[in-house]
N, C-alpha and C positions, 0 to 999 in steps of 0.2 A: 741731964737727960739726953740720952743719942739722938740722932733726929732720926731716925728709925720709929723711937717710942713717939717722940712729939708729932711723925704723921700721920700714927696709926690714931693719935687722939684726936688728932683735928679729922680723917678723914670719918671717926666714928658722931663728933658732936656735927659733923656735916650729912651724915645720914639720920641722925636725930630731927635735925630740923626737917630735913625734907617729907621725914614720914609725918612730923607733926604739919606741913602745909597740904597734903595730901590726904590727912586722915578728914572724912566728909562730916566726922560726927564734931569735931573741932568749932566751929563756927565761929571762927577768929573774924573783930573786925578787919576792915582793910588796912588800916593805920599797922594793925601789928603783922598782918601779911606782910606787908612791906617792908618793915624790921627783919624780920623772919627771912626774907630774898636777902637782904640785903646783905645780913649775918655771914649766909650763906656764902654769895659774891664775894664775901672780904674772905672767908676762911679757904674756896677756890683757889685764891689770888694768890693765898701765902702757899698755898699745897705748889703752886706752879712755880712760886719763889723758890722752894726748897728742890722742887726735881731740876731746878735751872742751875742753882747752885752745886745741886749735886752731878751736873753734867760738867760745869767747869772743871768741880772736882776730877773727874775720870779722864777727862782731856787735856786740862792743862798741869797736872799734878801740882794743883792747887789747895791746900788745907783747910776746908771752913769745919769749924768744931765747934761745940760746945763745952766749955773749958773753966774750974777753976783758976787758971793762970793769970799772971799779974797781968800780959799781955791780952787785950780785949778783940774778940776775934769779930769776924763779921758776922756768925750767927748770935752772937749775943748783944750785937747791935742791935740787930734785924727782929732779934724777939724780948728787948728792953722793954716795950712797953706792953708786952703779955706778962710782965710781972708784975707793972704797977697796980 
């Protein structure tokens, strides 16, 4: 997957939640509001891991990729455990 595609997907399931914490007719308890924020915060976090990684990339001509190579790169670190 390019990470192009993977942050159009995360910045779409991050508009997903927000319209569901925002939709009035929802009446979600608090417990899963919170989930819901929290989802959120975490999928942020990784949007701003990816545009930081892709600034080193442009500056230090640094390669992070996603890669079947034997070689294990940092973006497949970094999103090891969105496969589990």
């Amino acid at each position: 997957m390019v990470v192009t595609e993977l942050k159009k997907t995360f910045e779409k399931r991050r508009s997903n939640l927000i319209n569901i914490l925002e939709n009035p007719d929802a009446e979600l308890e608090l417990a899963k509001q919170h989930q819901i924020y929290g989802a959120i915060k975490e999928i942020e976090n990784f949007l701003r891991t990816l545009d930081h990684l892709r600034e080193l990339e442009l500056h230090e001509s640094v390669k992070f990729q996603l890669s079947n190579d034997e070689h294990i790169s940092v973006m497949n670190r970094l999103t090891k455990g969105l496969r589990k």
